[in-house]
VMD Tcl script that draws the C-alpha trace (Angstrom):
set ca {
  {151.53 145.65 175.59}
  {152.26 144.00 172.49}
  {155.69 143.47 171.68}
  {156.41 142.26 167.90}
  {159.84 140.35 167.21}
  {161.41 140.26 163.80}
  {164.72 139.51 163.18}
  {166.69 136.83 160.10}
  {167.28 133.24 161.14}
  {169.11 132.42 164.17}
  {169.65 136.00 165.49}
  {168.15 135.71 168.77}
  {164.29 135.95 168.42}
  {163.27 133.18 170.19}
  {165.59 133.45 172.97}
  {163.97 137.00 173.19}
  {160.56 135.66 173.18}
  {161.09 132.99 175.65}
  {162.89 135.13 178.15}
  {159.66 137.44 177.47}
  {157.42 134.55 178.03}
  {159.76 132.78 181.02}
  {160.70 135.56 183.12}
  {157.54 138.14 182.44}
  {154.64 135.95 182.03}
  {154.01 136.60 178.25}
  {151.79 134.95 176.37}
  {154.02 134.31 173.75}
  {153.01 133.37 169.75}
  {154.86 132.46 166.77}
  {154.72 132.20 163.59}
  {157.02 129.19 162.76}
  {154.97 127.33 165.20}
  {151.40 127.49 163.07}
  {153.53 126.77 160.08}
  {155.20 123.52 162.08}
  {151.19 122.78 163.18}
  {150.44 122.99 159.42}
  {154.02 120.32 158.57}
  {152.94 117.69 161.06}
  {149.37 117.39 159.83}
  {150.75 117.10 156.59}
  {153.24 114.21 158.02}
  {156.24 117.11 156.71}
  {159.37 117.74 159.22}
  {158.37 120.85 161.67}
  {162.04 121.77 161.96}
  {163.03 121.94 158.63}
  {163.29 125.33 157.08}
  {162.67 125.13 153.96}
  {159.77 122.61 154.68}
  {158.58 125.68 156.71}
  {158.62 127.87 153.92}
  {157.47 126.06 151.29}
  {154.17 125.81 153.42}
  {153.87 129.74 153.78}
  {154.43 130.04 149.66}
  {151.71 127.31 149.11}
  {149.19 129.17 151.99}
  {149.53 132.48 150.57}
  {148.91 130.65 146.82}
  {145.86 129.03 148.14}
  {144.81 131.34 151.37}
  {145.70 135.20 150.20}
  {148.72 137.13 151.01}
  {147.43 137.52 154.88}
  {146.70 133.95 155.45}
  {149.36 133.65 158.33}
  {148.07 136.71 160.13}
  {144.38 135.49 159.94}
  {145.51 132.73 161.58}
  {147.67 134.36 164.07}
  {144.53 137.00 165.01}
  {142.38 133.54 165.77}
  {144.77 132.23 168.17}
  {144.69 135.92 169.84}
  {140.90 135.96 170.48}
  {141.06 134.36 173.43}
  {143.98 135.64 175.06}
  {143.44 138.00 177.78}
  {147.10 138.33 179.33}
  {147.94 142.79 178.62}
  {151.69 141.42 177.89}
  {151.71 139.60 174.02}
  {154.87 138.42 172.16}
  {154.44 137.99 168.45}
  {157.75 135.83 167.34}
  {159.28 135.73 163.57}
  {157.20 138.82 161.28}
  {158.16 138.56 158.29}
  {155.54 140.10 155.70}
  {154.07 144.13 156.09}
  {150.71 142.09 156.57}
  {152.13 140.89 160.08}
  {153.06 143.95 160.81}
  {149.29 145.02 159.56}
  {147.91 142.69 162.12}
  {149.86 143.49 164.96}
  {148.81 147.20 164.48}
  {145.20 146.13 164.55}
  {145.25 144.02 167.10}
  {146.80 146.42 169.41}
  {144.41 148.95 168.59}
  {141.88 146.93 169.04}
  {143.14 145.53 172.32}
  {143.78 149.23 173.24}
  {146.89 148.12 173.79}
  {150.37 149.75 173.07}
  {152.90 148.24 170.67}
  {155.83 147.80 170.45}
  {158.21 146.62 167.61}
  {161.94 144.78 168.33}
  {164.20 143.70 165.29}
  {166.83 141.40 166.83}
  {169.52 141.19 164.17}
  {172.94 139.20 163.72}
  {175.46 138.95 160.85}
  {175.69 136.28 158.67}
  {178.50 134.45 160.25}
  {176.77 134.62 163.49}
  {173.74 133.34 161.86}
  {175.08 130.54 160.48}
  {176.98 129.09 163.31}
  {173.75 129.48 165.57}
  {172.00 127.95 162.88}
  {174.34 124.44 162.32}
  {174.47 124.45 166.43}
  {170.61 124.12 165.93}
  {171.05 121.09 163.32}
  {173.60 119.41 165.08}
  {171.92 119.24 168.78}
  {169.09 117.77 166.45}
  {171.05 115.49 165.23}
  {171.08 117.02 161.59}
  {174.45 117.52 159.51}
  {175.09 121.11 159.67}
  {174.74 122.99 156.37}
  {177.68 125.20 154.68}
  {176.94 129.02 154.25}
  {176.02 128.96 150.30}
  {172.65 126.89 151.47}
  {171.84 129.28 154.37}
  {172.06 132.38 151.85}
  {169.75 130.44 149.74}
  {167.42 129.99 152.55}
  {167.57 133.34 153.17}
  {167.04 134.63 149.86}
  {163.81 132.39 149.50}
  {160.60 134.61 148.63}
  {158.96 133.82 152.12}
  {161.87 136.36 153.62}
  {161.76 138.93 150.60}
  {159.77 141.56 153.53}
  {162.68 141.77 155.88}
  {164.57 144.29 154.69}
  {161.09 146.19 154.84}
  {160.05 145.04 158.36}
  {163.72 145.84 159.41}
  {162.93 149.56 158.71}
  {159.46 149.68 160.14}
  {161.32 148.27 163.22}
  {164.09 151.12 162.79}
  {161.74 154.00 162.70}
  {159.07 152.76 164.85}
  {160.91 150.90 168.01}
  {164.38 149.59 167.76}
  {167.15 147.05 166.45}
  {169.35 145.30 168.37}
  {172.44 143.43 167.45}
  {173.57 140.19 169.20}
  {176.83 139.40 167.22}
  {178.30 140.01 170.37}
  {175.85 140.32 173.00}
  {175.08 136.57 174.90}
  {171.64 136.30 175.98}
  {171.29 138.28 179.25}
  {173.15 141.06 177.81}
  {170.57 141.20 175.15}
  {167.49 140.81 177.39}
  {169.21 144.10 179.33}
  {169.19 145.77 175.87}
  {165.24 144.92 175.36}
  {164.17 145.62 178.53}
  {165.37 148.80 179.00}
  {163.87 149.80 175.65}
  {160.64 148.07 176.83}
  {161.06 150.40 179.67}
  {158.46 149.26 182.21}
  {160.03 145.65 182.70}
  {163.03 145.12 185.03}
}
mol new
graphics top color blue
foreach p $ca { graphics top sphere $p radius 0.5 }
foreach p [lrange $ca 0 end-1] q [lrange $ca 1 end] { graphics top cylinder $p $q radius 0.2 }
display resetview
Protein backbone atom coordinates (compact mmCIF):
# COMPACT_ATOMS: atom_id res chain seq x y z
CA UNK A 1 0.00 0.00 0.00
CA UNK A 2 0.88 3.42 -0.62
CA UNK A 3 -0.44 5.89 1.59
CA UNK A 4 0.03 9.71 0.40
CA UNK A 5 -0.11 12.53 3.21
CA UNK A 6 -1.01 16.09 2.41
CA UNK A 7 -2.07 18.41 4.73
CA UNK A 8 -0.93 22.74 5.41
CA UNK A 9 1.92 23.36 7.83
CA UNK A 10 1.86 22.02 11.21
CA UNK A 11 -1.42 20.02 10.97
CA UNK A 12 -0.24 16.73 11.89
CA UNK A 13 1.50 15.11 8.82
CA UNK A 14 4.48 14.10 10.17
CA UNK A 15 3.24 12.84 13.34
CA UNK A 16 1.01 10.72 10.93
CA UNK A 17 3.89 9.55 8.98
CA UNK A 18 6.05 8.67 11.82
CA UNK A 19 3.44 6.78 13.73
CA UNK A 20 3.05 5.04 10.12
CA UNK A 21 6.70 4.48 9.95
CA UNK A 22 7.20 3.73 14.04
CA UNK A 23 4.45 1.54 14.85
CA UNK A 24 3.80 -0.26 11.18
CA UNK A 25 7.12 -0.57 9.70
CA UNK A 26 6.67 1.99 6.82
CA UNK A 27 9.12 3.03 4.78
CA UNK A 28 8.40 6.43 5.13
CA UNK A 29 9.50 9.52 2.46
CA UNK A 30 9.19 13.14 2.43
CA UNK A 31 9.30 15.75 0.60
CA UNK A 32 10.68 18.51 2.95
CA UNK A 33 13.45 16.16 3.59
CA UNK A 34 15.00 16.16 -0.27
CA UNK A 35 14.39 19.85 -0.18
CA UNK A 36 16.45 20.08 3.44
CA UNK A 37 19.17 17.53 1.46
CA UNK A 38 19.17 20.17 -1.32
CA UNK A 39 19.61 23.45 1.80
CA UNK A 40 22.55 21.77 3.48
CA UNK A 41 24.55 21.18 0.31
CA UNK A 42 23.92 24.57 -0.45
CA UNK A 43 25.23 25.54 3.29
CA UNK A 44 21.14 27.08 3.57
CA UNK A 45 19.15 26.31 7.03
CA UNK A 46 17.12 22.81 6.51
CA UNK A 47 14.48 24.01 8.97
CA UNK A 48 13.66 27.14 7.70
CA UNK A 49 10.52 27.40 5.68
CA UNK A 50 10.83 29.72 3.51
CA UNK A 51 14.52 28.59 2.82
CA UNK A 52 12.59 25.35 1.94
CA UNK A 53 10.52 26.92 -0.48
CA UNK A 54 12.52 29.12 -2.13
CA UNK A 55 14.52 25.90 -3.18
CA UNK A 56 11.32 24.16 -4.71
CA UNK A 57 10.55 27.69 -6.79
CA UNK A 58 14.24 27.75 -8.01
CA UNK A 59 14.08 23.59 -8.89
CA UNK A 60 10.97 23.81 -10.74
CA UNK A 61 12.66 27.19 -12.64
CA UNK A 62 15.68 25.20 -13.45
CA UNK A 63 14.39 21.31 -13.24
CA UNK A 64 10.56 21.40 -14.77
CA UNK A 65 7.42 21.54 -12.88
CA UNK A 66 7.95 17.64 -11.73
CA UNK A 67 11.41 18.01 -10.54
CA UNK A 68 10.48 17.02 -6.85
CA UNK A 69 8.61 13.92 -7.93
CA UNK A 70 11.51 12.73 -10.23
CA UNK A 71 13.41 12.85 -7.40
CA UNK A 72 11.04 11.30 -5.04
CA UNK A 73 10.41 8.17 -7.78
CA UNK A 74 14.52 7.67 -7.55
CA UNK A 75 14.57 7.29 -3.94
CA UNK A 76 11.52 4.66 -4.47
CA UNK A 77 13.44 2.33 -6.85
CA UNK A 78 14.90 0.53 -4.41
CA UNK A 79 12.41 0.16 -1.86
CA UNK A 80 10.80 -3.09 -1.60
CA UNK A 81 8.74 -2.74 1.80
CA UNK A 82 4.44 -3.23 0.27
CA UNK A 83 3.69 -0.40 3.08
CA UNK A 84 5.03 3.37 1.56
CA UNK A 85 4.34 6.77 3.22
CA UNK A 86 4.72 9.74 0.95
CA UNK A 87 4.84 12.92 3.53
CA UNK A 88 3.95 16.76 2.50
CA UNK A 89 2.22 16.62 -1.51
CA UNK A 90 1.80 19.60 -2.45
CA UNK A 91 1.66 19.96 -6.41
CA UNK A 92 -1.04 17.62 -8.81
CA UNK A 93 2.44 16.30 -10.16
CA UNK A 94 2.95 14.51 -6.66
CA UNK A 95 -0.12 13.34 -6.75
CA UNK A 96 0.80 12.22 -10.60
CA UNK A 97 3.65 10.25 -9.22
CA UNK A 98 2.13 8.59 -6.48
CA UNK A 99 -0.56 7.26 -8.95
CA UNK A 100 2.19 5.84 -11.10
CA UNK A 101 4.12 4.48 -8.78
CA UNK A 102 1.40 2.54 -7.26
CA UNK A 103 0.39 1.24 -10.44
CA UNK A 104 3.43 0.34 -11.22
CA UNK A 105 4.17 -1.27 -7.87
CA UNK A 106 0.72 -2.94 -8.32
CA UNK A 107 0.13 -1.56 -5.34
CA UNK A 108 -3.08 0.14 -3.88
CA UNK A 109 -3.19 3.80 -2.85
CA UNK A 110 -4.31 5.52 -0.69
CA UNK A 111 -4.66 9.35 -0.16
CA UNK A 112 -4.92 11.14 3.65
CA UNK A 113 -5.30 15.05 3.95
CA UNK A 114 -4.57 15.81 7.62
CA UNK A 115 -5.89 19.32 8.11
CA UNK A 116 -5.94 21.97 11.08
CA UNK A 117 -7.16 25.59 11.34
CA UNK A 118 -5.10 28.36 11.28
CA UNK A 119 -4.86 29.01 14.92
CA UNK A 120 -3.95 25.49 15.48
CA UNK A 121 -1.40 25.80 12.86
CA UNK A 122 0.25 28.49 14.11
CA UNK A 123 0.69 27.57 17.67
CA UNK A 124 2.12 24.06 16.50
CA UNK A 125 4.17 25.93 14.28
CA UNK A 126 5.97 28.66 17.00
CA UNK A 127 6.12 25.36 19.45
CA UNK A 128 8.34 24.05 16.52
CA UNK A 129 10.58 27.39 16.50
CA UNK A 130 10.83 27.73 20.01
CA UNK A 131 12.03 23.96 20.99
CA UNK A 132 14.60 25.01 18.18
CA UNK A 133 15.50 27.69 19.77
CA UNK A 134 13.97 30.16 17.11
CA UNK A 135 11.72 33.29 18.14
CA UNK A 136 8.31 32.28 17.31
CA UNK A 137 6.70 34.19 14.42
CA UNK A 138 3.21 36.23 14.71
CA UNK A 139 0.28 34.96 12.45
CA UNK A 140 0.58 37.77 9.54
CA UNK A 141 4.13 35.89 8.59
CA UNK A 142 2.64 32.36 8.75
CA UNK A 143 -0.28 33.49 6.25
CA UNK A 144 2.45 34.76 4.13
CA UNK A 145 4.17 31.51 4.24
CA UNK A 146 1.25 29.97 3.41
CA UNK A 147 0.22 31.99 0.63
CA UNK A 148 3.77 31.49 -1.04
CA UNK A 149 3.44 29.95 -4.71
CA UNK A 150 5.13 26.59 -3.58
CA UNK A 151 1.56 25.90 -1.61
CA UNK A 152 -0.76 27.46 -4.42
CA UNK A 153 -1.86 23.26 -5.18
CA UNK A 154 -3.38 22.65 -1.82
CA UNK A 155 -6.57 23.68 -2.12
CA UNK A 156 -6.44 21.28 -5.27
CA UNK A 157 -4.73 18.30 -3.55
CA UNK A 158 -7.22 18.91 -0.61
CA UNK A 159 -10.06 17.88 -3.02
CA UNK A 160 -8.33 15.03 -4.75
CA UNK A 161 -7.89 13.86 -1.09
CA UNK A 162 -11.77 14.59 -0.44
CA UNK A 163 -13.05 12.59 -3.31
CA UNK A 164 -10.52 9.99 -3.51
CA UNK A 165 -9.68 8.89 0.36
CA UNK A 166 -10.33 11.18 3.22
CA UNK A 167 -9.62 14.40 5.44
CA UNK A 168 -9.12 14.45 8.81
CA UNK A 169 -9.12 17.29 11.23
CA UNK A 170 -6.82 17.47 14.30
CA UNK A 171 -7.90 20.89 15.82
CA UNK A 172 -8.99 18.82 18.46
CA UNK A 173 -7.87 15.41 18.08
CA UNK A 174 -4.15 14.73 20.08
CA UNK A 175 -2.12 12.31 18.32
CA UNK A 176 -3.47 8.82 19.19
CA UNK A 177 -6.88 9.96 18.62
CA UNK A 178 -5.83 10.86 15.18
CA UNK A 179 -3.82 7.70 14.41
CA UNK A 180 -7.42 5.84 15.48
CA UNK A 181 -9.04 8.11 12.83
CA UNK A 182 -6.33 6.92 10.02
CA UNK A 183 -6.22 3.60 10.81
CA UNK A 184 -9.53 2.73 10.71
CA UNK A 185 -9.82 4.43 7.31
CA UNK A 186 -6.63 2.50 6.34
CA UNK A 187 -8.69 -0.38 7.38
CA UNK A 188 -6.25 -3.31 7.41
CA UNK A 189 -3.92 -1.77 10.21
CA UNK A 190 -4.85 -2.07 13.92
Amino acid sequence: MIIGIAGPTASGKTTVANDLEEQYGATRLRYSAILAEIAREQGLDPSDKATLQKLYLKGRKERGEDFLAKEMLNRLEGVTNDLIVIEGNRRLVDIDAMRHIAKARENELCFIFIDASVDVRLARYNARLIDMGDEPIPLEKFCELERNESERELEEIREIFRTEGTIINTDNLDAPETMRKVTEFLGFIG
